[in-house]
ROSE-13715 format. One record per residue (C-alpha): residue in three letters; x, y, z. Coordinates in steps of 0.2 Angstrom, whole numbers, plus 5000, padded with zeros to 4 digits. Example, Ala and Ser with C-alpha at 12.3 -4.5 7.8 and 13.67 -1.06 7.14 Angstrom:
ALA506249785039;SER506849955036;
// end
This chain:
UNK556557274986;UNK555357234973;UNK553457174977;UNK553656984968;UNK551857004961;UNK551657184957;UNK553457214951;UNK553557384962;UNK554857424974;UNK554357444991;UNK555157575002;UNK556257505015;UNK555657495032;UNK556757625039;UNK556057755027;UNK554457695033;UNK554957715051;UNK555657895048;UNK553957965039;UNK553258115044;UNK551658095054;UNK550058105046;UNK549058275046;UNK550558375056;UNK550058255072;UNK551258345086;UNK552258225095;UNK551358135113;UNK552658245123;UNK552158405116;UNK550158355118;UNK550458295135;UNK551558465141;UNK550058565132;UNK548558495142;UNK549658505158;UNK549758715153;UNK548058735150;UNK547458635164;UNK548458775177;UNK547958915168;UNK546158855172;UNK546958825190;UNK547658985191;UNK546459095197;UNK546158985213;UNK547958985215;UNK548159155213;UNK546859165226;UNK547259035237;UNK549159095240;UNK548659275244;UNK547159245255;UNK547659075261;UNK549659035260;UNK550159225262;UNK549059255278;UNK549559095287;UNK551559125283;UNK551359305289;UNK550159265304;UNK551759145309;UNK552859285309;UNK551659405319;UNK551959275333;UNK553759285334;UNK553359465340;UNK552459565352;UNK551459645339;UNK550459785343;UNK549659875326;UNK549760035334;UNK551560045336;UNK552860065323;UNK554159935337;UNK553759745337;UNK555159665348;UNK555459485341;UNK555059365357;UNK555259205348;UNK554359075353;UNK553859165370;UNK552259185365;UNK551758995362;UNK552658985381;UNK551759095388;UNK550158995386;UNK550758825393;UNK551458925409;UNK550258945421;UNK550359115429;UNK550759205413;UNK549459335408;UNK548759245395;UNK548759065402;UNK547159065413;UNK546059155397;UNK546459065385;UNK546258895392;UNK544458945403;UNK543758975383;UNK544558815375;UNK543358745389;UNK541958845385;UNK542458805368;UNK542658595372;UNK540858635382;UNK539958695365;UNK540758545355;UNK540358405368;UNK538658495366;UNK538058525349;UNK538958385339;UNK537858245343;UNK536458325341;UNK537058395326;UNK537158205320;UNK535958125326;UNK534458235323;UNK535058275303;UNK535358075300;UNK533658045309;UNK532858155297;UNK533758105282;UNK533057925282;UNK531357995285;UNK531358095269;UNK532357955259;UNK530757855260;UNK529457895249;UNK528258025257;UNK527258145249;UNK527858305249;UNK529558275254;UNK530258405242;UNK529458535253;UNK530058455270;UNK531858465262;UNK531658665260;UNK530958685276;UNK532358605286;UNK533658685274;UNK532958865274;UNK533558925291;UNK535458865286;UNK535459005273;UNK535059155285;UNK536659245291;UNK537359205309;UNK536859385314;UNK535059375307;UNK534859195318;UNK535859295333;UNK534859445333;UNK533059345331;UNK533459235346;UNK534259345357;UNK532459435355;UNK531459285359;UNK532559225372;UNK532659385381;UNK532059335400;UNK530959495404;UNK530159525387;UNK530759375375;UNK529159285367;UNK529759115374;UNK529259155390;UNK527859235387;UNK527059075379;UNK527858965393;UNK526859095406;UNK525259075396;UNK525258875395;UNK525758885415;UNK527358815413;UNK528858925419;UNK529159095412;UNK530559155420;UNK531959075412;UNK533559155413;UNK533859095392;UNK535459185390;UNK536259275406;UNK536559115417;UNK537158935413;UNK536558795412;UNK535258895403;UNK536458995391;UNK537258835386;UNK535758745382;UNK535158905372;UNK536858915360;UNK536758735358;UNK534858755355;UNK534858905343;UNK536358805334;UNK535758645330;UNK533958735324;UNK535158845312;UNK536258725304;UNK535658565303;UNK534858575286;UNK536658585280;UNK537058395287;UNK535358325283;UNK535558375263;UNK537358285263;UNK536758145272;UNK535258135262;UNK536258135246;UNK537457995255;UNK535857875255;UNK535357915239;UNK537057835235;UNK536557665243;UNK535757525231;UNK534157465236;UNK534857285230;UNK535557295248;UNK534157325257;UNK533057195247;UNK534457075250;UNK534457095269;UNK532457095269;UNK532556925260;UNK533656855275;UNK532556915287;UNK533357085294;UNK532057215302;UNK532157405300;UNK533457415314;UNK534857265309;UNK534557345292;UNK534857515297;UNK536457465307;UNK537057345295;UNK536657425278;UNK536357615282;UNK537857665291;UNK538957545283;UNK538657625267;UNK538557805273;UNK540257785281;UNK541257885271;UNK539958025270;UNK539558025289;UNK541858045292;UNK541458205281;UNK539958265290;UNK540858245306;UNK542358325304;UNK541658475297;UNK540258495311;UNK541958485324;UNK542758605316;UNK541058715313;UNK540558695332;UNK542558715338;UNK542658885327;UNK540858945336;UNK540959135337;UNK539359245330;UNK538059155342;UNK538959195357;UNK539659355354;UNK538059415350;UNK536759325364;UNK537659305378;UNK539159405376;UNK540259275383;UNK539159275399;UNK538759275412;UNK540459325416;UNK541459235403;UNK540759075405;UNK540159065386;UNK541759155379;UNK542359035369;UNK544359025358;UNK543859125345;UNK543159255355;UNK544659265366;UNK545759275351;UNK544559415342;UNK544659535357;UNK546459495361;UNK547159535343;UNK545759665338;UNK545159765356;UNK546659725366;UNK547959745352;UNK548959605357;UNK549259525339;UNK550759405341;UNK549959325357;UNK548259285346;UNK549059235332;UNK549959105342;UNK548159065351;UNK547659035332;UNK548958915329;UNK548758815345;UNK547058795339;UNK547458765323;UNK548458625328;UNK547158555340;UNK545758545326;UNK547058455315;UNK547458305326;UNK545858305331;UNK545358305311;UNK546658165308;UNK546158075323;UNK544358045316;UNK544958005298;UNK546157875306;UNK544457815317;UNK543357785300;UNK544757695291;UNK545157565306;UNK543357555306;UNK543157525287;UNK544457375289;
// end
């Protein structure tokens, strides 16, 4: 077809359909598939990871419990699900264990969590105002977080020793009580765990729920100011609100932290007096690794496992009725 006003023929439109792109531009598809390749090999070193420390341990762990396993022997009779039974029947050998530390276990979490709450939010909208030095206050609640459990452990158990820990010694010299049985009778054993735990990790919450408030926009708390709301309809209606989803975080990893307590009481109280602070993942630890009996800790494992996830899913279905 000829251009009318230039006299030059113009290509037909299905040449100029079927021209090659510009520059040797690849087609979408390929661009697409290419980013999607380099994107997991990126990914795969945590994959890697992640199925051999992770997917491979868990699998293999399920099929320990199928067994009476015992490391030391060559023989693991397959017992099916005999195991898992053996822990809902009362009388059975493990049965009466187990269940005394989920208690112990239950006893700790009841205990620590809302203090572990409570304390780090209390402090967090403290150092969210404006104070002077509040830098420094931020380090100094964080720093004991980022000592080891054994380091906290050993330290206390020192302090808290009844004939020649520190603590009584001060309380004796203010007149107060010094004999204080701290770590070998209940409730004093408790309220030292519980203690020593709360002082150890609760930098850890207040730096997350600080960070969560930083989030909120002071339009909000101007606008309920303006309508007459004190510090405590603000705190209630505006604080919380807003730190919501930062606080179903902070909870459900503080449950699972406190459920899966182990250094502090192996180390302190030994699970004592008697086996009153033993909790689940002692049991399990001496169980599979003093005791020998594998498949009946892995199945331990797994029953926990199961009871952390409903209670997981439990508080995330909590926070989103709460949110509607």
């Amino acid at each position: 077809m000829a251009n009318s006003s230039t006299g030059i023929a113009s290509p037909p439109a299905a040449s100029v359909l079927r021209a090659p792109l510009r520059g040797g531009s690849r087609p979408r598809g390929a661009v697409a598939r290419r980013k999607t390749l380099t994107a997991y090999l990126f990914l795969a070193p945590f994959l890697v990871i992640f199925l051999v420390f992770v997917v491979f341990p868990a699998v293999y762990g399920l099929w320990i419990s199928l067994h009476v396993w015992n490391p030391l022997l060559d023989n693991h009779p397959f017992v099916g699900l005999q195991n898992f039974f053996d822990l809902f029947t009362p009388g059975s050998l493990t049965f009466g264990d187990f269940w005394e530390s989920m208690g112990a276990t239950g006893i700790f979490v009841v205990a620590s969590v809302p203090f572990l709450l409570a304390i780090p939010l209390l402090i967090a909208v403290l150092l969210n105002r404006k104070i002077k030095g509040g830098t420094i206050f931020r380090g100094i609640f964080f720093a004991p977080y980022v000592l080891g459990v054994a380091v906290v452990s050993v330290l206390w158990r020192y302090l808290l020793d009844p004939q020649l820990g520190v603590v009584n010694a001060v309380l004796g010299l203010l007149g107060l009580p010094s004999d204080i049985p701290w770590t070998v009778d209940v409730p004093w054993a408790w309220i030292s765990l519980v203690g020593i735990t709360v002082w150890w990790t609760l930098g850890l919450n207040t730096v997350i729920l600080l960070a969560g408030l930083k989030g909120i926009s002071a339009d909000l708390y101007e606008a309920a100011s303006l309508d007459g709301a004190n510090a405590w309809r603000q705190f209630t209606n505006v604080t919380l609100p807003g730190l919501r989803p930062v606080m179903t975080f902070v909870v459900t990893v503080t449950l699972l932290a406190s459920a899966n307590m182990f250094g502090q009481s192996f180390l302190i109280t030994q699970g004592g007096p008697g086996t009153e602070t033993r909790t689940a993942i002692m049991y399990i630890a001496n169980q599979g690794l003093v005791q020998n009996q594998m498949g009946a800790a892995t199945a331990m494992s797994y029953v926990l496992f199961a009871i952390l996830a409903a209670v997981s899913v439990l508080n995330f279905r909590l926070q989103r009725d709460n949110t509607k």
